[in-house]
C-alpha positions in Angstrom: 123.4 40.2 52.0 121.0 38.4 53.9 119.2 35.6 52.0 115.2 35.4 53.6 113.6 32.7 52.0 111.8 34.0 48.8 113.3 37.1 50.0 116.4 39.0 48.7 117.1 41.7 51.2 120.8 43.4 50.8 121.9 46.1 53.5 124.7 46.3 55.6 122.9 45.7 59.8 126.1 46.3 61.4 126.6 50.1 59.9 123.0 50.8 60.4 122.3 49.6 63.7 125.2 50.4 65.4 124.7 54.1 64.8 120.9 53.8 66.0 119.7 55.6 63.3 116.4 57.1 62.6 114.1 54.8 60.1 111.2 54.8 58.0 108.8 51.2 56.8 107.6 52.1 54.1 103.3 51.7 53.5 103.2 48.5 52.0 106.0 46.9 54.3 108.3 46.6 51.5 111.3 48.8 52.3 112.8 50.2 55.4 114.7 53.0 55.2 118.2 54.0 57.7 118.8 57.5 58.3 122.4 58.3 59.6 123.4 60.9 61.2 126.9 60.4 62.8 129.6 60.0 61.7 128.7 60.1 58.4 125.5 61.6 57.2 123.5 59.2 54.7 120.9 56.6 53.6 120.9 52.7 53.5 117.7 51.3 52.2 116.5 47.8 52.9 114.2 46.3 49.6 112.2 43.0 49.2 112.4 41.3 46.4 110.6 38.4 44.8 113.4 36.4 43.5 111.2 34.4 40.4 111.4 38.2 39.3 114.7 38.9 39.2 116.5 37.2 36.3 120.3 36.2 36.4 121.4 39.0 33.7 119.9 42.4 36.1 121.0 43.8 38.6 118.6 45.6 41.3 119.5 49.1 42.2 120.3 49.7 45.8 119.0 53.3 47.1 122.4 53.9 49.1 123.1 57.3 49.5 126.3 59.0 51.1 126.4 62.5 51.6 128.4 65.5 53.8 125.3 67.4 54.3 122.9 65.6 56.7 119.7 64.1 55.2 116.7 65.5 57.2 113.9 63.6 56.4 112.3 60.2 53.9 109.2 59.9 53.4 106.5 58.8 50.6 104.3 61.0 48.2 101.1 60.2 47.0 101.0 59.0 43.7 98.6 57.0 41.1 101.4 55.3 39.4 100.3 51.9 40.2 103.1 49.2 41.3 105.4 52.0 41.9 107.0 53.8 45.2 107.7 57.2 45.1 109.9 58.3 48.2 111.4 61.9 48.7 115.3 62.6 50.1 115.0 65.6 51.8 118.2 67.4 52.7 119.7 70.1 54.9 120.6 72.5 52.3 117.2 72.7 50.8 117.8 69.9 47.9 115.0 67.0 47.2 115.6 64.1 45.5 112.9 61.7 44.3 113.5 58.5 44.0 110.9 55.8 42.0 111.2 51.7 43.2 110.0 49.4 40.0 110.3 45.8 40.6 109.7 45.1 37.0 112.2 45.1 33.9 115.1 46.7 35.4 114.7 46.5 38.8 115.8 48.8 42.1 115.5 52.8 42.7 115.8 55.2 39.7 116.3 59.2 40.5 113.6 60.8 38.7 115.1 64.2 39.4 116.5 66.9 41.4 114.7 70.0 42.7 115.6 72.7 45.1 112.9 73.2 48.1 113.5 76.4 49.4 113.4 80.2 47.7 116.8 81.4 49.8 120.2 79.3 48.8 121.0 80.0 52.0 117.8 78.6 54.1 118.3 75.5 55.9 116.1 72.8 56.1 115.7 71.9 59.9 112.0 69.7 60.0 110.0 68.4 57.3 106.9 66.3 56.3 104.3 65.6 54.0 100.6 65.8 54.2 98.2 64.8 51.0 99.7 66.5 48.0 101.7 69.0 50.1 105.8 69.4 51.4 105.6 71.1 54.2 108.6 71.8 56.0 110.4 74.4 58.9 113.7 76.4 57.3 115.8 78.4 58.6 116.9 82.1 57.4 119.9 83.8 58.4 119.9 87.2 58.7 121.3 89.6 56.1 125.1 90.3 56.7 124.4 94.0 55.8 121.6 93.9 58.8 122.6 94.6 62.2 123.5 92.5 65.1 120.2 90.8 66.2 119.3 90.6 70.1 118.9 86.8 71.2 115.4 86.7 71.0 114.9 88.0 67.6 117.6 85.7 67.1 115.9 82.8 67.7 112.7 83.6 65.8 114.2 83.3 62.2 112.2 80.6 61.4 109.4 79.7 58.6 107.3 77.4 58.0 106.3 76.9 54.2 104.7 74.6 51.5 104.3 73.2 48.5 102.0 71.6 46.2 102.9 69.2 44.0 101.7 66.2 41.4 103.3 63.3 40.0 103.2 62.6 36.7 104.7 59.1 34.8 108.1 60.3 34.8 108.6 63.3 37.5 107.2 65.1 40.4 105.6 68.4 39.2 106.2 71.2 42.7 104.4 74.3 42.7 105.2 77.6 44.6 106.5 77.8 47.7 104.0 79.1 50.0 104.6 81.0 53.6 102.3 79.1 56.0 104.3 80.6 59.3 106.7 83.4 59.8 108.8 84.7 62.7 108.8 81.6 65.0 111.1 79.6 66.7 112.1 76.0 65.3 109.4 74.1 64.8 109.0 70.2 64.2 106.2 69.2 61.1 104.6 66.6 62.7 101.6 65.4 59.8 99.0 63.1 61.3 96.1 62.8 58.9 94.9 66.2 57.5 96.6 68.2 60.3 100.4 69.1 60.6 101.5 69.6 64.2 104.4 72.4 64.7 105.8 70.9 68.1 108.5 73.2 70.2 111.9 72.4 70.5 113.0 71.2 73.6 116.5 72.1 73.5 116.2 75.7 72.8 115.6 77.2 76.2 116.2 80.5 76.0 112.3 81.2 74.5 110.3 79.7 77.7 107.3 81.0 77.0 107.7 80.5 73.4 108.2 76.6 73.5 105.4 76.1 75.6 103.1 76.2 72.7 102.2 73.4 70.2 100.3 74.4 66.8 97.9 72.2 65.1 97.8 73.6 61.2 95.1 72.5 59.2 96.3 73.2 55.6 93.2 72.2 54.0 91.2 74.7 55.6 94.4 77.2 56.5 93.8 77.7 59.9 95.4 77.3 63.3 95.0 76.0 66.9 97.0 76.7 69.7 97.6 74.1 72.4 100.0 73.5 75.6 100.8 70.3 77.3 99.3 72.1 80.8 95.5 72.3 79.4 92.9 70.5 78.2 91.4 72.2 76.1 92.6 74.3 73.2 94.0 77.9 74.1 92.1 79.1 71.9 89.2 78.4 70.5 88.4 81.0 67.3 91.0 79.6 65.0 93.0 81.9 63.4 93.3 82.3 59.3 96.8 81.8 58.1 96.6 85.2 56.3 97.5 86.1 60.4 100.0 83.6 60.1 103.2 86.1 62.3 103.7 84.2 64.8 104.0 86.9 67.4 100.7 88.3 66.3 99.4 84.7 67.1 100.5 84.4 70.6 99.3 88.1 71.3 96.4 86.7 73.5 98.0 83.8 75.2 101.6 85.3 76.4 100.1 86.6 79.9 99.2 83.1 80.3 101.8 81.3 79.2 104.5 83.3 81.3 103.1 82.0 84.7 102.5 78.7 83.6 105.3 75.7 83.6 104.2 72.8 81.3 105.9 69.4 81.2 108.5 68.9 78.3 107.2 66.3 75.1 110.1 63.8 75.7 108.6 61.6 72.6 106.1 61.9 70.0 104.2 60.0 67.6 101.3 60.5 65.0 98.3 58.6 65.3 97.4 58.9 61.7 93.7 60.4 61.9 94.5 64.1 62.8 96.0 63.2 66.1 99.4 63.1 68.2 100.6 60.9 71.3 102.9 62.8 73.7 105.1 61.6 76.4 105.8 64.2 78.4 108.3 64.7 81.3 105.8 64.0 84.0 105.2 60.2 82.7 102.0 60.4 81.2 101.8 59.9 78.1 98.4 62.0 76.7 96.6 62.0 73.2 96.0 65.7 71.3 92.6 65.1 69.4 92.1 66.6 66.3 89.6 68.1 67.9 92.6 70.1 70.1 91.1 68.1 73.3 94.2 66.7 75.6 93.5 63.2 77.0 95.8 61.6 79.6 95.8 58.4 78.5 98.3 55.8 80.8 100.8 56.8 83.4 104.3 55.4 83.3 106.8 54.7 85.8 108.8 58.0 86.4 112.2 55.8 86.3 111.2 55.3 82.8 111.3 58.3 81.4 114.6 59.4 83.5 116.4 56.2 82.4 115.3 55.9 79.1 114.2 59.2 77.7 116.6 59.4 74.8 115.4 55.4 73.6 112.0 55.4 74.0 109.0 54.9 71.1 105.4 55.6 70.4 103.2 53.9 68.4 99.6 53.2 67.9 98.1 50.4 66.5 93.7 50.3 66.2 93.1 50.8 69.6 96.3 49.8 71.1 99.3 52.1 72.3 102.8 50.3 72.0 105.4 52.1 74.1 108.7 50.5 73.7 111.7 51.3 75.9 115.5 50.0 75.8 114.6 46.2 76.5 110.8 46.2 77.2 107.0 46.6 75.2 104.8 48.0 77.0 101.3 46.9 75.4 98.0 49.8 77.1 94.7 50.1 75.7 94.1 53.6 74.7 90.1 53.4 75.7 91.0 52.6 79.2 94.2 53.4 79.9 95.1 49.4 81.1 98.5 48.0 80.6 98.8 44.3 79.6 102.2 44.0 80.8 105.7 44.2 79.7 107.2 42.1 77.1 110.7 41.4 77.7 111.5 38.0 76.5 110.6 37.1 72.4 108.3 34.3 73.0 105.9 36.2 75.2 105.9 38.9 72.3 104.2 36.0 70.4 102.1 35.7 72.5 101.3 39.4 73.0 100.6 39.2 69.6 98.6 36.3 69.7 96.1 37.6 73.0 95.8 40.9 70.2 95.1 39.1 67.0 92.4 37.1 69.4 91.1 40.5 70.7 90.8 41.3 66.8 88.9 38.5 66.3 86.5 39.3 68.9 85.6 42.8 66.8 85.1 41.0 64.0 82.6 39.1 66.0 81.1 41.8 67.3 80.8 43.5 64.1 79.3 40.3 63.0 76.2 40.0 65.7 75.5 44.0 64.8 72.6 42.5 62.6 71.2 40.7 65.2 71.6 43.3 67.7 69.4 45.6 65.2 66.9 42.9 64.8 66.6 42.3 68.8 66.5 46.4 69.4 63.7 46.4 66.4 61.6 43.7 68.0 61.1 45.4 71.2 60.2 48.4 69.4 57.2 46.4 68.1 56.4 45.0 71.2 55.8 48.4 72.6 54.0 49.8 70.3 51.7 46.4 70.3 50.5 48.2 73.7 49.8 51.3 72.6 48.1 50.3 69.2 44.6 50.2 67.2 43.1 46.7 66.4 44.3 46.9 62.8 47.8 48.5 63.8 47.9 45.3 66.5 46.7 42.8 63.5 49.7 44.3 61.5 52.3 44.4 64.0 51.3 40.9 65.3 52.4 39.3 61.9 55.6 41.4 61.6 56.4 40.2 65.6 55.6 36.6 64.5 57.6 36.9 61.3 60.4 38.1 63.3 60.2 35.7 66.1 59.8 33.0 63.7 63.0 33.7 61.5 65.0 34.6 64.7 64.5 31.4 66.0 64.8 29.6 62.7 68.3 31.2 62.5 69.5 29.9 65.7 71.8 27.4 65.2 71.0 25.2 68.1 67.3 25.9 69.7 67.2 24.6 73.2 64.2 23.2 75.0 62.9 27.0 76.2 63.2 28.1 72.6 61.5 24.9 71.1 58.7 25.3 73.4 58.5 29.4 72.7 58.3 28.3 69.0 55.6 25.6 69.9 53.9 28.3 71.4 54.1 31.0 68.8 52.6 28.2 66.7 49.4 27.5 68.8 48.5 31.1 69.7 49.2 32.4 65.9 48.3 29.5 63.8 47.9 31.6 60.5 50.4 33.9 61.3 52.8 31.5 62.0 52.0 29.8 58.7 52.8 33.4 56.6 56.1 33.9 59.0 57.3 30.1 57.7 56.7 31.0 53.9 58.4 34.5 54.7 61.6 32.9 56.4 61.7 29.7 54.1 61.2 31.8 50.6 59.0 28.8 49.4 57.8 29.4 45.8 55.0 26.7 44.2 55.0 26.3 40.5 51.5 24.9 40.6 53.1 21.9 38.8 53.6 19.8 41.9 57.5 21.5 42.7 57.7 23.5 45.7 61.2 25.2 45.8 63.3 27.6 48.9 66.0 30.0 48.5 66.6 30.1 52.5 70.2 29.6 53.6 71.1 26.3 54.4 71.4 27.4 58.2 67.5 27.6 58.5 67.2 24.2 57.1 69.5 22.6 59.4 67.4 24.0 62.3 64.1 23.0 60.4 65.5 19.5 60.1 67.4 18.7 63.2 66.6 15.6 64.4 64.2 14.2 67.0 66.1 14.6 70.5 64.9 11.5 73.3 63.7 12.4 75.9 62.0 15.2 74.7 58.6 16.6 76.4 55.4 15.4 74.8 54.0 18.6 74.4 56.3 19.8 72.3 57.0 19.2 68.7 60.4 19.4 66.9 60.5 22.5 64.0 60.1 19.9 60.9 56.8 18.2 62.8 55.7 22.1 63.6 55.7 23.2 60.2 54.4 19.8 58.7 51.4 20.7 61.0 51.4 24.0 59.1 51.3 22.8 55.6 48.7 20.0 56.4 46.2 22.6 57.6 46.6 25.3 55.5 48.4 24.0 52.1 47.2 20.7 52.1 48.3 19.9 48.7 51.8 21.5 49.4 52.5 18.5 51.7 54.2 15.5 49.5 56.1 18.1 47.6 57.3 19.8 51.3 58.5 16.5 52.1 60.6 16.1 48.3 62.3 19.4 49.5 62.9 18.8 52.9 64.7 15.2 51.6 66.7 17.1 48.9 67.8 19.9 51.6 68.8 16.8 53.9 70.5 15.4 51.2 69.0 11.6 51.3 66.1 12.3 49.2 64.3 10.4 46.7 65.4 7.9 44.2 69.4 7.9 44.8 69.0 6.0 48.4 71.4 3.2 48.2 70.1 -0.3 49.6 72.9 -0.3 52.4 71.5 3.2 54.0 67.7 2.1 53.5 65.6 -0.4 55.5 65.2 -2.7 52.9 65.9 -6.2 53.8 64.8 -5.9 57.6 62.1 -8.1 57.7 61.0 -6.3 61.0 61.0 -3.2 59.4 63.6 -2.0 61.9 67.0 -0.9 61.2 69.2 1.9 61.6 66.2 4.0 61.2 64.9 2.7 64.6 66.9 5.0 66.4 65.4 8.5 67.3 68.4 10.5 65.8 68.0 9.2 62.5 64.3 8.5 61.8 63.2 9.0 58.2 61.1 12.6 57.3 59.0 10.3 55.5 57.9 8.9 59.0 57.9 11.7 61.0 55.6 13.1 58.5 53.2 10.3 58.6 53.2 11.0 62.0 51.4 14.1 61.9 49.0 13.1 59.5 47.7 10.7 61.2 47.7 13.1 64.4 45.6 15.5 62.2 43.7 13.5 59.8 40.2 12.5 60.7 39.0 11.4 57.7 40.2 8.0 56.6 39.8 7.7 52.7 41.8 11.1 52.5 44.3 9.9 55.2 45.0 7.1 52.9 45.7 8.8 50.0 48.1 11.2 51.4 49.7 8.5 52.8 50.1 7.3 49.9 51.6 10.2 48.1 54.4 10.5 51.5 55.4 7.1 51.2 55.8 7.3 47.2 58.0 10.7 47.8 60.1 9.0 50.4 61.6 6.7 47.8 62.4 4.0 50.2 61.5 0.1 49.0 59.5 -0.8 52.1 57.9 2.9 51.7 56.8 1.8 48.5 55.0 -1.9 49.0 53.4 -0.4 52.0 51.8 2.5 49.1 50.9 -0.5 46.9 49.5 -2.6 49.5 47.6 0.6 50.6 46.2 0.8 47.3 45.6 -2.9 47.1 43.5 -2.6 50.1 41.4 0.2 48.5 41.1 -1.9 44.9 42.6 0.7 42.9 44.4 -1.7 40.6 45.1 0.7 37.9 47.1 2.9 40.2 48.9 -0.2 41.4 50.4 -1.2 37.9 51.1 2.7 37.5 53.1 2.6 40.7 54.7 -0.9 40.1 55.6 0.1 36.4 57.1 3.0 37.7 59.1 1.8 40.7 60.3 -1.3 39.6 63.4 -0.2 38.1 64.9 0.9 41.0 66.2 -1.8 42.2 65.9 -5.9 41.4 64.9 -6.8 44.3 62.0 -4.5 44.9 60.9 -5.7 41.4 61.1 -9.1 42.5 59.1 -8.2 45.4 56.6 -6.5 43.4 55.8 -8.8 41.3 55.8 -11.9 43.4 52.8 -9.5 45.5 51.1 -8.4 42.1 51.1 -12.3 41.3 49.9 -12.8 44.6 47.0 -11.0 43.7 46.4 -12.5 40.2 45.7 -15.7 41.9 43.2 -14.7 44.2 40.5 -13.0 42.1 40.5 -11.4 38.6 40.4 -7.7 39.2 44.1 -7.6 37.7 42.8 -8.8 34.3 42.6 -6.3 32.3 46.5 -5.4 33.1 47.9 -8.9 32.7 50.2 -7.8 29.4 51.8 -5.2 31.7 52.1 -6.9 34.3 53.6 -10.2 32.7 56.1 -7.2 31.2 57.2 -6.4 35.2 58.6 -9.8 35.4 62.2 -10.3 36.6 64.8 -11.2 34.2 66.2 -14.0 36.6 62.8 -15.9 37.2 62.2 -19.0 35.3 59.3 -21.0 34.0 60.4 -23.4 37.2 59.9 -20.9 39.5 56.9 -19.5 38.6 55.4 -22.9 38.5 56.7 -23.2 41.7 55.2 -20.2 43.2 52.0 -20.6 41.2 51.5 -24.0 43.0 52.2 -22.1 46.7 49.7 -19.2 46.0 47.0 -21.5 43.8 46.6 -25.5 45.2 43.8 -25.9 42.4 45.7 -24.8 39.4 43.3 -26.8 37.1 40.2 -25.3 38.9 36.5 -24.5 36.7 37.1 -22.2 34.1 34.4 -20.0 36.1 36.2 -20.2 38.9 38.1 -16.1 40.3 41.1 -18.2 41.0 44.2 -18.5 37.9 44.0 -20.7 35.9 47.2 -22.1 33.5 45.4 -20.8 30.4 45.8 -17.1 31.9 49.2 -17.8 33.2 50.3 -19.0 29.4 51.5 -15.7 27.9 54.1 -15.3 30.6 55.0 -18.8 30.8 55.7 -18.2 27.2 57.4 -15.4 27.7 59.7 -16.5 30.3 60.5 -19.9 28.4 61.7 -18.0 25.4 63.7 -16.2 27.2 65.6 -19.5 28.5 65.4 -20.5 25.3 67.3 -17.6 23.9 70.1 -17.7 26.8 70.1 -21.4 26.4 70.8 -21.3 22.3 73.7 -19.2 23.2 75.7 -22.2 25.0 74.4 -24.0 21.7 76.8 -22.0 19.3 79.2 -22.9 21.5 78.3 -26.6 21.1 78.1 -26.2 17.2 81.6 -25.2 17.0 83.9 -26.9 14.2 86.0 -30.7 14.7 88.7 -30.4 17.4 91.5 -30.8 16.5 91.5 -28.9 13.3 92.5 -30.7 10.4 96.6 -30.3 8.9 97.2 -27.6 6.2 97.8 -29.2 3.0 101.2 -30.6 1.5 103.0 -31.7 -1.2 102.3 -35.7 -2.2 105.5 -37.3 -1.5 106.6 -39.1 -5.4 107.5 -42.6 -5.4 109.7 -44.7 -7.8 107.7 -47.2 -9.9 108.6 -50.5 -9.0 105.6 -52.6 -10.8 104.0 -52.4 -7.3 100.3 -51.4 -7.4 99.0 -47.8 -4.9 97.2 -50.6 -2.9 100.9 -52.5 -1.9 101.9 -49.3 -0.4 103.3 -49.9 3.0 101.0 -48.1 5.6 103.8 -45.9 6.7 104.0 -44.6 3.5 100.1 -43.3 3.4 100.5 -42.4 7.2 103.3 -40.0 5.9 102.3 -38.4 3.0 99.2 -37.3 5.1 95.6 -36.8 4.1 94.0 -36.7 1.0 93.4 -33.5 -0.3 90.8 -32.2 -2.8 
């Protein structure tokens, strides 16, 4: 028993591969099978199991079979039973035993039953396969003891090859009548590959040369045959023959003349590929493919050494698109397009990395399979382009937006545009202004609520190109993709713009209100930072940029400044709004923006207010909003302070009451404010102050009693008053 781990796997190596014997993986990888032959005919199974799944108190049933008549073939059946293997034991004498794997309850292999293959007792089983719901196999049937003596040839074509349907059901395997596909041919080995069943010649029997040059592709679905040899191409003949004709003599009527002058190489191994074909390695070191289609394909030559030295111990298999041909001690690895061998493998670490270079090579479909899209989209655009030549005006109108909206969302998709591709964009964008504009809405998937939200369902991809930052040095001429498209919404969707910029933060992921202080600007008193860099300069900025590339008209250059630098969510963004506004005397939009923003952080309040008080001393425009603005104060200022800055922005703070400046009759409601707001922090240390007597006084106690000696209460000693403690009422 050999202990994998998480595996169980119990078989005896030693007796199996000592005796070389035949063996069979099963689909899912699960079980491998041992045939033996010599000296003693039977079956040793290898089984994985999960060991969580196999409790102390079971058992698991080995599928160990010794027999004295020779076991022919294993192999699996179909079946719908789900989490179940259903394998057929196929013996010499005609018997089948099917055998069910559970890994559940009561784990191992369970016989479901016994059945008898053949019609004749006496038939022997000498091939056998199976193919969809079908056994088909090649028997053997002696001739009658009452018949007479048989000349060699006729001898040697007592041979059938039959079938049988059959279904599985929960708890057997249902077979149906046995079926004569071929009669009166020599032994045959049922090769199934796919939806074809090869009958291949045997080598050994050289008494029928003509006869064993033939190899018979069966097609049981459709019942017909086609008749190949190892010395042509191409089929021997083409009109397929119904298996109502199925003699065999009758089949090689047409073909003997040919046959008997020509000498075709021996199949010294033979493998199916799975899909309908067969690999063949024949005498002459080439190993060849039969089609489906009955076309033979050389495929890779092999050393002729090979084959003499190793004929009896060589393998075939094909894996996708690659032949493994395994010899004695060496892998040899071809390409079945080409025909190119990629070495031998001798040594265990270079079949890692064999396996490696293939699993790469995998990869590399995968990738191809991948770009197939793109390779569409590429063949599709230059089907525009031509017909763009050959077009109407209206046709060329059409199939100039459909060529921009391609361009556009090709290059948008590219994960890294370099400078020729940024300056074909930029170009796209000058010569097709409007169309570009459509293309960007297309490729972006923007959708406006008409509530002031603009939202995009492109892939995250597109926005990473959109808003890659601005590379130095770059060419003056051209723009980067987030200044190209700003350009876009400022001429055409003008009122799009401040909510382009809220999405383009939110897909950059530093947008609005959530910027911390650290990863701002705030507190540069030059107003230059980390963002000073060109790799990491604020959208907010590089859409002002363009704005004021654009804009000619200066009231409405203001305002949209305004709404950008609101949007951006950045302190310094948002004094430079209010100062903006300031400058233009809209004071009521100035207390909405400070009543708004000031939460954000204490220092921008404390900034914004010191500036709206600024204000307030200077003229009286700010009047009418005193209350609110008295309400904007800081909670750390006090009545000290503003005195203090009162006196730096006003040096006449008792000026005429007609004076515009403040005066400290308008400047009373927040002084009050402010001072009862001390006041109320400041009573709180009072409690504190107003606390009871320290130490607190002794719990009560019994008065101590006293003889009386004629001695007055005022004679006491004053140890005796300082003991009995004090007075209690």
């Amino acid at each position: 028993e050999l202990v994998v781990p998480r595996l169980n796997i119990t078989c005896d190596f030693s007796l199996a591969l000592a005796r070389l014997p035949i063996y069979l993986v099963s689909p899912d990888g699960r079980h491998i099978h041992f045939i033996l032959r010599k000296p003693t005919a039977g079956l040793v199974t290898c089984d994985k199991y999960d060991r969580p799944k196999l409790a102390l108190s079971q058992r698991k049933q080995d599928l160990r079979i010794t027999r004295t008549v020779p076991i022919v073939n294993v192999f699996y059946l179909e079946s719908n039973v789900s989490d179940a293997a259903l394998v057929a034991v196929i013996y010499e004498t005609g018997k089948a035993e099917f055998w069910k794997f559970q890994q559940e309850s009561n784990p191992g292999w369970h016989l479901l039953q016994t059945s008898d293959l053949c019609n004749s007792p006496r038939a022997k089983v000498v091939s056998v396969c199976a193919s969809a719901n079908s056994i088909i196999w090649c028997e053997e049937r002696p001739p009658s003891e009452s018949s007479p003596v048989l000349s060699s040839t006729r001898n040697k074509l007592r041979f059938c090859v039959c079938r049988r349907d059959f279904e599985v059901d929960e708890g057997s395997v249902v077979l149906r009548g046995v079926k004569m596909a071929l009669h009166n041919n020599p032994k045959f080995n049922v090769v199934s590959s796919g939806e074809y069943v090869h009958l291949l010649p045997d080598s050994k029997i050289k008494a029928l040369s003509s006869l064993n040059k033939i190899i018979i592709s069966w097609s049981p679905r459709i019942d017909t045959f086609r008749l190949s040899t190892t010395c042509k191409t191409t089929p021997l003949k083409e009109d397929v023959l119904s298996t109502k004709e199925s003699d065999f003599k009758r089949l090689l009527t047409d073909c003997l003349g040919f046959l008997s002058i020509q000498e075709p190489p021996e199949i010294c191994c033979y493998s199916p590929t799975g899909c309908g074909g067969l690999l063949l390695l024949l005498s002459t070191g080439w190993v060849c493919l039969l089609q489906k289609d009955g076309i033979l394909r050389q495929v890779h030559k092999v050393d002729d050494n090979i084959v003499d030295k190793f004929a009896s111990h060589i393998s075939l298999c094909l894996y996708q698109e690659t032949l493994a041909l395994l010899t004695e001690h060496s892998l040899h690895l071809i390409d079945i397009d080409c025909g190119t061998e990629h070495g031998d493998v001798v040594d265990p670490a270079v079949f890692e990395e064999a396996c490696t270079y293939y699993q790469q090579r995998s990869l590399a479909d995968k990738l191809m399979s991948s770009l197939e899209p793109d390779l569409k989209a590429l063949v599709a655009l230059e089907e525009v382009k031509c017909r763009l030549v050959k077009g109407s005006v209206q046709e060329v109108e059409m199939l100039s937006d459909n060529l921009v909206e391609m361009e556009v969302s090709r290059l948008l998709l590219s994960p890294d545009l370099d400078k020729d591709s940024l300056l074909y964009l930029n170009t796209i964008f000058t010569l097709f202004p409007c169309q570009s504009w459509r293309a960007v809405k297309v490729t972006l998937q923007l959708h406006y609520n008409g509530e002031g939200r603009l939202s995009s369902n492109a892939p995250q991809k597109i926005w990473k190109t959109v808003l890659s930052p601005v590379k130095s040095p770059s060419v003056p001429a051209v723009l980067p993709v987030f200044e190209l498209l700003c350009h876009s919404v400022f001429l055409y969707e003008p009122s799009w713009f401040p909510s382009f910029l809220e999405l383009s933060q939110q897909q950059q992921g530093s947008a609005g209100l959530a910027l911390s202080l650290a990863s701002s600007s705030w507190g540069f008193s030059s107003g230059r930072g980390a963002e000073s860099s060109d790799s990491s300069v604020p959208l907010y900025k590089r859409a002002l940029s363009v704005v004021s590339s654009l804009s000619t008209d200066r009231d409405h250059n203001q305002d949209l400044q305004v709404e950008l630098l609101l949007v951006s969510g950045r302190p310094n963004a948002i004094l430079q709004a209010m100062r903006i506004l300031m400058g233009k005397q809209q004071w009521e939009k100035v207390t909405q923006v400070a009543q708004k923003y000031c939460t954000q952080s204490p220092l921008l309040n404390k900034e914004m207010f010191s500036t709206l008080l600024c204000e307030v001393a200077q003229h009286r425009e700010l009047d009418p909003y005193l209350e609110l603005l008295w309400s904007l104060c800081p909670e750390d200022l006090t009545v000290t302070n503003i005195l203090s800055m009162y006196s730096y922005l006003c040096p006449a703070p008792f000026a005429d009451p007609q004076s515009s400046q403040l005066t400290i009759g308008l400047l009373k409601p927040l002084l009050r404010k402010v001072l009862e707001r001390e006041t109320k922090s400041n009573q709180g240390y009072a409690d504190i102050l107003q606390s009871p007597s320290y130490p607190p006084p002794a719990p009560p106690r019994q008065a101590v009693q006293h003889p009386r000696t004629g001695t007055s209460r005022s004679t006491e000693s004053d140890q005796d008053i300082a003991s009995a403690g004090p007075e209690t009422t």
